[in-house]
KOLKOLLO-901034 format. One record per residue: residue number from 1; residue in three letters; x, y, z of N, C-alpha, C in turn. Coordinates in steps of 0.1 Angstrom, whole numbers. Layout:
N
NUM_ALA_X_Y_Z_X_Y_Z_X_Y_Z $
...
//
This chain:
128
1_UNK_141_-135_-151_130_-126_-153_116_-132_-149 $
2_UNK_118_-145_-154_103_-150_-145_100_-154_-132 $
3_UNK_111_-151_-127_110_-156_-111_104_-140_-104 $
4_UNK_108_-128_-113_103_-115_-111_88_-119_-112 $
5_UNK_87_-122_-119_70_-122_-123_63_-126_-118 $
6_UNK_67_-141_-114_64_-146_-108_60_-141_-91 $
7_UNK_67_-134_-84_69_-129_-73_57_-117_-76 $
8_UNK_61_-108_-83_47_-96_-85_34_-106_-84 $
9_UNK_31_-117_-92_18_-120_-93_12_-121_-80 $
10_UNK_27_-133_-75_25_-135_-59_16_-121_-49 $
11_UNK_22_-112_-49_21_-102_-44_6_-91_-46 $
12_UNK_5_-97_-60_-11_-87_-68_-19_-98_-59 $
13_UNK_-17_-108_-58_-26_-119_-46_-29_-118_-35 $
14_UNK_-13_-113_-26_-18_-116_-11_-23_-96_-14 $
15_UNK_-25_-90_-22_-28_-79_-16_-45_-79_-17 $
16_UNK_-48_-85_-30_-60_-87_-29_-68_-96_-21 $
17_UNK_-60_-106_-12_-61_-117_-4_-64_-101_9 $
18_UNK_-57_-95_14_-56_-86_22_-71_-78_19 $
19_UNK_-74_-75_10_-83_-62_7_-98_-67_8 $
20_UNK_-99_-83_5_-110_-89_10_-113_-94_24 $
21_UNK_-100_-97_30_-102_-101_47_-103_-88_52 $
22_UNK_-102_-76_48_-104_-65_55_-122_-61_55 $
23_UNK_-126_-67_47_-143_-66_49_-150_-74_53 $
24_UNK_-138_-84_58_-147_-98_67_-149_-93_79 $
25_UNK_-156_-97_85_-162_-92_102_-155_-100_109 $
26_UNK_-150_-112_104_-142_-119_112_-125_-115_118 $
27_UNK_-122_-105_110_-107_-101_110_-108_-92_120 $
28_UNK_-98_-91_131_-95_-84_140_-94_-72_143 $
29_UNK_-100_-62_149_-97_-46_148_-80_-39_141 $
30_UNK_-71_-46_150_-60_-39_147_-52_-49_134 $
31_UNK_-60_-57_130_-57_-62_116_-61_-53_104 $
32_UNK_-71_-50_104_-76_-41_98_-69_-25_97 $
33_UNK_-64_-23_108_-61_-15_108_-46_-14_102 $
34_UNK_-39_-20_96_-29_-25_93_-27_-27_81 $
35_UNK_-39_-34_74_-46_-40_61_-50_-26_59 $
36_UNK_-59_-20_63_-64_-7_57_-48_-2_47 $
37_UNK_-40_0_56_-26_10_57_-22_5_44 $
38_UNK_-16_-9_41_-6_-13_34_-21_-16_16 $
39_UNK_-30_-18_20_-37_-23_8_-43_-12_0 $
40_UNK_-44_5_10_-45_17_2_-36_23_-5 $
41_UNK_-20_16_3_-9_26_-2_-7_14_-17 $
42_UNK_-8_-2_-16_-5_-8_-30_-15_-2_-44 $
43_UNK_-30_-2_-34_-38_5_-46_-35_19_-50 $
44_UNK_-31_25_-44_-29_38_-51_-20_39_-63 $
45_UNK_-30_47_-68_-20_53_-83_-14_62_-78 $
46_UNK_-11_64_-66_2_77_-64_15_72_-55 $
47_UNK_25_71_-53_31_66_-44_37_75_-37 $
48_UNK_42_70_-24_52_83_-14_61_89_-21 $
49_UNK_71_77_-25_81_77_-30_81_75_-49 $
50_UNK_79_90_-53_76_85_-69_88_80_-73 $
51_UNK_84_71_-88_93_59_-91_107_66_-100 $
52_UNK_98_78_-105_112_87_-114_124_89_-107 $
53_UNK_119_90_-91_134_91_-83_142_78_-85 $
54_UNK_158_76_-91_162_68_-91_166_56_-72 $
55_UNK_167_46_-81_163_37_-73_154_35_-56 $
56_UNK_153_46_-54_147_51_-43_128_48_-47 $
57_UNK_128_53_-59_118_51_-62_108_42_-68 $
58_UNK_113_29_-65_109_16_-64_112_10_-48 $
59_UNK_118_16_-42_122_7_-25_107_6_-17 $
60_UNK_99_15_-21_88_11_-14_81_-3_-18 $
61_UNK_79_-2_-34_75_-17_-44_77_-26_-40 $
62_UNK_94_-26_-36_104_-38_-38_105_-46_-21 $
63_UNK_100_-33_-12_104_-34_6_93_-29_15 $
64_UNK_89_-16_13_79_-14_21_68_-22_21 $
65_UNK_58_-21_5_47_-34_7_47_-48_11 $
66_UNK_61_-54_3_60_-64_7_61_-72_23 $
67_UNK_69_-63_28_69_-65_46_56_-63_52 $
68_UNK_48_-48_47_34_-45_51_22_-59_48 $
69_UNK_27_-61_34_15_-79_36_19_-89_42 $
70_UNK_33_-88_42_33_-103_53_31_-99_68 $
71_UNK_33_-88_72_26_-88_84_16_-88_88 $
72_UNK_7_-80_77_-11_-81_80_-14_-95_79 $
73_UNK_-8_-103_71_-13_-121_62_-12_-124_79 $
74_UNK_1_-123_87_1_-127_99_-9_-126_108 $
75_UNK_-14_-117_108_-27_-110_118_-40_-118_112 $
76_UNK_-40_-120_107_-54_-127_101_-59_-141_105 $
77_UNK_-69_-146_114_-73_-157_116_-73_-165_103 $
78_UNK_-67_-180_106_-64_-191_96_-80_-190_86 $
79_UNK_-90_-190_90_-103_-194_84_-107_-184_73 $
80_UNK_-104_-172_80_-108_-158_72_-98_-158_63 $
81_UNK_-85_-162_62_-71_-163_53_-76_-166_44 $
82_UNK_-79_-183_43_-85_-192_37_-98_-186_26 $
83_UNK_-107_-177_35_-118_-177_27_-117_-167_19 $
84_UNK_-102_-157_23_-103_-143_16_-91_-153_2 $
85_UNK_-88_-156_5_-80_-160_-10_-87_-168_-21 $
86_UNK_-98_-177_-16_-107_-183_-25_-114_-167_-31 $
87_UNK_-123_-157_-21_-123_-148_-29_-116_-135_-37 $
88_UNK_-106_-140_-33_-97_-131_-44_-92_-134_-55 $
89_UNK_-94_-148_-56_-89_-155_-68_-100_-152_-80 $
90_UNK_-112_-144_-75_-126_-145_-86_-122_-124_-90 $
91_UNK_-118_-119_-75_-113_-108_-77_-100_-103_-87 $
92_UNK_-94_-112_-90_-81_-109_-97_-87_-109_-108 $
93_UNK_-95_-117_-114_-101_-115_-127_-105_-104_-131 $
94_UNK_-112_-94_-124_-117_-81_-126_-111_-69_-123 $
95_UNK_-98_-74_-127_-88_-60_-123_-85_-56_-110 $
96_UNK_-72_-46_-107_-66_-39_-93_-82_-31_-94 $
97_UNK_-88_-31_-77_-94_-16_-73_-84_-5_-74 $
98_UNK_-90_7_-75_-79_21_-71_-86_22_-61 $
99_UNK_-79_30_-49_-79_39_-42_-74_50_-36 $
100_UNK_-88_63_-46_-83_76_-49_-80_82_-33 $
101_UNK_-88_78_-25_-89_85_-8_-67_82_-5 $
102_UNK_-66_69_-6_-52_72_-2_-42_81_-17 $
103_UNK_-47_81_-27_-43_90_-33_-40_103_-29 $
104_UNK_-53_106_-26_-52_120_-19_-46_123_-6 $
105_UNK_-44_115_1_-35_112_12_-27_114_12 $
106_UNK_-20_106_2_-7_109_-4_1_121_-7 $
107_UNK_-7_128_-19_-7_144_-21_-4_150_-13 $
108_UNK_-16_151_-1_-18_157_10_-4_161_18 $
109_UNK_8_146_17_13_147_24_23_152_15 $
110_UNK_26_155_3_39_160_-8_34_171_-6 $
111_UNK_23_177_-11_20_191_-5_23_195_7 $
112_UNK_24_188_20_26_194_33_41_196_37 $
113_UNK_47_183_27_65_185_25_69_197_22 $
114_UNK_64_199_7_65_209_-4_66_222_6 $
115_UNK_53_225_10_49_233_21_58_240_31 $
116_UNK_62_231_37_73_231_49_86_235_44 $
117_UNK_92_229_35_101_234_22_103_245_21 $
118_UNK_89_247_20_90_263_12_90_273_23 $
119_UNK_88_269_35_81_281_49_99_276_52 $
120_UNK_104_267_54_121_267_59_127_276_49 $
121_UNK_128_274_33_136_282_23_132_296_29 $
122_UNK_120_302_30_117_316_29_122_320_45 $
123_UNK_124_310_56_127_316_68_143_319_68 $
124_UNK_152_309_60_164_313_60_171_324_51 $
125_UNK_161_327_40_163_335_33_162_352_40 $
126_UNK_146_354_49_148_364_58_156_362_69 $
127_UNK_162_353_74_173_355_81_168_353_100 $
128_UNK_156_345_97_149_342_115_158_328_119 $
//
């Protein structure tokens, strides 16, 4: 169990390591763009895949993020690396940020499932 824990803490780090190189000027456009992706979907309080679904609903936790930070960690010049982890270490002190924008993103996209769902049930029900 502590090697679990160990590994999350790991992870609450490079994301916040990630969420600060993404405001450096020194990080690369399509780093960023990358970093944007994987550090709005960890901060969100909503996930793609909610957790109530069995085991499915942790594979993002357990697979998706963590491949999404080691790739961005990759993209990132050695210096900016370096300086975003010194400041994220002052950042972990003061709690996860949220971020409600990919929250709603999220939604956006359960509602547009939902949606589609519902326009296929009602099309096979009339019979097109």
């Amino acid at each position: 169990m502590q090697t679990w824990k160990r590994w999350a803490k790991t992870l609450k780090k490079r994301t916040l390591t990630l969420y600060v190189a993404y405001r450096d000027p020194r990080t690369p456009w399509y780093a960023k763009l990358l970093i944007a992706g994987v550090v709005a979907y960890a901060f969100s309080p909503i996930d793609l895949i909610p957790d109530f679904i069995p085991v499915l609903g942790y594979l993002d936790d357990l697979i998706i993020v963590p491949i999404g930070i080691a790739v961005a960690l990759r993209m990132i010049p050695q210096e900016v690396l370096i300086d975003s982890q010194a400041k994220a270490e002052l950042l972990a002190s003061q709690g996860k940020p949220k971020n409600f924008v990919a929250a709603a993103i999220i939604v956006s996209i359960w509602l547009l499932i939902a949606g589609l769902g519902m326009w296929l049930i009602f099309r096979a029900i009339r019979g097109n």
